[in-house]
Structure formats: structure tokens, C-alpha cells
N, C-alpha and C positions, 0 to 999 in steps of 0.2 A: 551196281548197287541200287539206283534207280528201279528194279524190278524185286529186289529183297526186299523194298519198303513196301511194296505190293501185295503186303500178307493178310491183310483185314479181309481181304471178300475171294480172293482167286486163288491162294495155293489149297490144294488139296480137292479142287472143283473141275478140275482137267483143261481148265482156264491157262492164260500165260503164265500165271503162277500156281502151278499145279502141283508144287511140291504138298506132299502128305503126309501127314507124323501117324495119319489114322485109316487112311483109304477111303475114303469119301468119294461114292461116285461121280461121275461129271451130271450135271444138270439134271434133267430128269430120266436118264436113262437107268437100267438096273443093271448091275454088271455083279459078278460074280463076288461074294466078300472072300479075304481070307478063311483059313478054317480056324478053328475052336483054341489050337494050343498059341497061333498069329494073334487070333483077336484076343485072346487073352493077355498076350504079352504088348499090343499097341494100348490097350486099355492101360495099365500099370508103365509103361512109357508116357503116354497122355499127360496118366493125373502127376507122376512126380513132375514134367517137363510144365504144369499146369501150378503147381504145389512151387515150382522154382521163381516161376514169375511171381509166384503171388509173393515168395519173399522178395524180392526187389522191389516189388510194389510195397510193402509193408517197412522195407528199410528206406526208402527215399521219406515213404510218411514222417519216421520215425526220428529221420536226422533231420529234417525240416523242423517238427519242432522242438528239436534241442537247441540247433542251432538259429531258427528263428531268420535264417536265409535260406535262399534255394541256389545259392552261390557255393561253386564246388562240393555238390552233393553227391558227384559221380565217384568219389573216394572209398561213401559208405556205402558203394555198394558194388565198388569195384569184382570184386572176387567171386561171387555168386552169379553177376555178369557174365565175366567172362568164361563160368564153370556151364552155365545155363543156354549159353548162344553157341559155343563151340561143340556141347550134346546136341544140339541141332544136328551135327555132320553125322549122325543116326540116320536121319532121316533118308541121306541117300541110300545107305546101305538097305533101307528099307527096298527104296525103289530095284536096286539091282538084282535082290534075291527076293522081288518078284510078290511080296505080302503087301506093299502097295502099287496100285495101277498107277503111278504117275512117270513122268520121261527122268529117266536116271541123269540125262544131261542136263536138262532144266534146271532139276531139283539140286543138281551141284552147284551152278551158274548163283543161283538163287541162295543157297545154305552159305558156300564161300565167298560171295560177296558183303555179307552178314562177319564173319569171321574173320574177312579180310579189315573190314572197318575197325574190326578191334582191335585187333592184335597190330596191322601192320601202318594202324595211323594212330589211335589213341593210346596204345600201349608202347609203341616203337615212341613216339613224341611227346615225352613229358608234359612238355608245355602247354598243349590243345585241354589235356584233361579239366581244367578250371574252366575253361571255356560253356559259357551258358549253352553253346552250340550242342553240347555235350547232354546235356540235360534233355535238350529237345527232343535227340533222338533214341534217346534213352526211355522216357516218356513216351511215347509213341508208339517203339518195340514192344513197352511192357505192355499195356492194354492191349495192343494189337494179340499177341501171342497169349496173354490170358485165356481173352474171346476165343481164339484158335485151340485150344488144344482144350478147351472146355468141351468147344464145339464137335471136336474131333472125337470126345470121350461121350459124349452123350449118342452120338451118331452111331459110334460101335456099338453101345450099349440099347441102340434103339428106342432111343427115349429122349429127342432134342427136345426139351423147351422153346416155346416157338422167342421168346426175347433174346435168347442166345442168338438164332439162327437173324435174329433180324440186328441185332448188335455189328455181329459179324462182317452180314452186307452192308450196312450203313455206315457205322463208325470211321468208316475208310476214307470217308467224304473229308473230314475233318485228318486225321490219324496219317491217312498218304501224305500229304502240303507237307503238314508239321514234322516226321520222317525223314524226308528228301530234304528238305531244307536245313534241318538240323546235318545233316548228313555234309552238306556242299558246303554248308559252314564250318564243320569239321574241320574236313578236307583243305580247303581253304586259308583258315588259323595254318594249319599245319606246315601248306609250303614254303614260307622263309625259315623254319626250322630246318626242314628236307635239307633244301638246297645251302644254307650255311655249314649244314653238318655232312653232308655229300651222302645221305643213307642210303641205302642201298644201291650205292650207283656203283656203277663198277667203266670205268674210266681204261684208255689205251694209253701205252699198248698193255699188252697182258700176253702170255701166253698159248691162251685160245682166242685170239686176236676177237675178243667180242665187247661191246659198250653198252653199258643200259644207264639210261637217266632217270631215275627212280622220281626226279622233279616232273619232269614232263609228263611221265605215265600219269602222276595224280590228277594233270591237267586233264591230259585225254580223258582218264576215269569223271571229271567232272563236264567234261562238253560232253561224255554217251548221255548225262540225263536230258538233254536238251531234246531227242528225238524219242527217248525211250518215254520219258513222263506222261506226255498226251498220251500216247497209246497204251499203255499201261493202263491211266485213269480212265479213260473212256471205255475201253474193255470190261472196267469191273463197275463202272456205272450200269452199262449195259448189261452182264451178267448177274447187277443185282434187283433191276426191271423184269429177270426173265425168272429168277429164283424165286423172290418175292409174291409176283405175279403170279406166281405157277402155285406157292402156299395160299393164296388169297381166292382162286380158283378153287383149291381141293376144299377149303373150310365151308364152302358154296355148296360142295354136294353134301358134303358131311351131316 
């Protein structure tokens, strides 16, 4: 999950996070786009997946100031949430049939990790949902994937505004921390729930003589960010010196 929160500057750039909702080339090279009937339909995927965030962003505003807290805000806006993040698993389908260049396996790794956070920690465990934890990376997602499928639309459309493009690579700086850490607080909240209520664990003997401790998994899933984080962030530190860079060169000749 550690490398889903990696969406602000590398998916879609042929980076670690190269998942793509739009095809966007890697770096400076020129690669071949989809054809006409593709680009038309990542265009119209874009803006609603673009149009979706913005209402999450527009309903958090919204309940904020009714309610006048930011304390269990993930309620109003549960359902669009989960309807908006789980259309993400588009995206692989993109990559397999081949309208975006990015790795079919990445981009699953990356989408179901995202999917998995929702469904099978915040929606499975009642009780994490109030958690400010919840807000953080909820916040984070939204701006992040805003910027992203802006970016992605403007890019098909061949018409990036350069503040999008530097949103993008920048906002990450800040957006990744605030992401992962919402994230492993989640998580987190979550395990004395797990483990009091035995979820998803499947205990011996059984019939197919197998055991899984659905406790433990969540740990494992929280010690991968320990090695995946740095490399992740430095990656797209690095990636967004050589993007940036490279738009700061072309305006030179221009």
C-alpha cells in the first residue's frame, strides 16, 4: 500500500508507479499513443474519474461546514469513495489490453492495494472509520488523484497547463508523508478489532488443512512500508528533477 500512496508524481510516467488511467509516456521519450476510438474513451474515463474526486472533495468541504468538525467526515463521503477508488481497477484492464503502456502487474499491485485499504480494513472494521486516521488518507488520495487524472486528461488532449504538470510533480512532497501515514494509522486502529473478532482468519484444523491469520498479514502489510517508503519517495523526488528540468530546458528554447 506504501507504493499506492505513490500517485502524485510516478503512476502513469513508466516510473515505480506507472500505473496509467491515460498513457502518458515515460519521461521524455515519445512512444506511440493509443488510436482515436482509445484516446477518446481514456479522455471520458479521465474527466468522470476527475469529476468523481472532485465530488469527494466538494463533500468533505461540504460536511465540514455543517458539522463544523473534521471528526468523522469519512461517512459523508463514504459511498462515492468507495464507488470512485474501486473504478480505479479500470485501470488495469487498461494496461492488459494494451491502450496504456504501463506493467499490467504494477498497475494491479498499485490499484488493489488502494482497494484493499478500503474495503478490507475500513469497510470490514467499523470501528477504524471515525478515526482522524481516516481523513488523512482520504485527503491525500483526493488531491492527489484530482491532479492525476487532470493531468492525464490534459495530456491526451495535448494541452497540459504547465501548473498542473508541476502540481503533479510537487504536491507529493507533502501528499506521500500525509497518505502512508494515514494509511499505517489506519491499519493500525484497526488491529485489536481484527484480532478480538478473528476476521478473516481461518484457524485449524479445517478441512483443507490451511491457516491464515488475517492479524498478522496487517502487520506484515505495515512493516513492507518500512523498506518500500524511501524508495518510493526518492524515486519520485528524482523523477520530478528530471521532468521538471526537462520543461524548464524546453521553455529556454522556446
Amino acid at each position: 500500500m506504501a507504493a499506492a500512496a505513490a500517485t502524485a508524481a510516478t503512476k502513469g510516467n513508466g516510473g515505480s508507479g506507472s500505473r496509467s488511467g491515460s498513457g502518458e509516456a515515460s519521461g521524455t521519450r515519445k512512444k506511440k499513443g493509443p488510436g482515436p476510438l482509445a484516446t477518446a474513451y481514456l479522455v471520458i474515463y479521465n474527466v468522470v474519474m476527475t469529476a468523481g474526486w472532485l465530488v469527494i472533495a466538494v463533500g468533505l468541504v461540504r460536511a465540514y461546514l455543517t458539522k463544523g468538525s473534521y471528526h468523522s467526515l469519512y461517512y459523508s463521503i463514504e459511498k462515492p469513495l468507495k464507488f470512485f477508488q474501486t473504478g480505479a481497477l479500470l485501470e488495469i484492464l487498461h494496461c492488459a489490453i494494451g491502450i496504456v503502456p504501463s506493467s499490467v502487474v504494477l498497475t494491479s499491485f498499485q490499484v488493489m492495494s488502494r482497494v484493499f485499504l478500503i474495503w478490507a480494513v475500513t469497510h470490514s472494521v467499523k470501528e477504524v472509520q471515525s478515526e482522524d486516521s481516516v481523513l488523512l488518507f482520504v485527503i491525500a488520495w483526493t488531491i492527489t488523484e484530482i491532479i492525476r487524472y487532470s493531468f492525464y486528461t490534459f495530456s491526451l488532449l495535448n494541452h497540459l497547463p504547465y501548473l498542473i504538470k508541476w502540481a503533479r510533480y510537487t504536491l507529493f512532497i507533502v501528499l506521500y508523508p500525509m497518505g502512508v501515514s494515514g494509511e499505517l494509522l489506519t491499519i493500525y486502529a484497526a488491529l485489536p478489532f481484527v484480532r478480538q473478532a478473528g476476521l478473516y482468519s481461518i484457524s485449524l484444523p479445517n478441512k483443507y488443512n490451511f491457516s491464515f491469520d488475517y492479524y498478522t498479514f496487517l502487520i506484515l502489510v505495515m512493516i513492507s512500508y518500512i523498506p518500500l517508503f524511501p524508495q518510493l519517495y526518492f524515486h519520485m523526488i528524482h523523477q520530478r528533477r528530471k521532468v521538471l528540468s526537462h520543461t524548464e530546458e524546453h521553455k529556454k528554447f522556446e
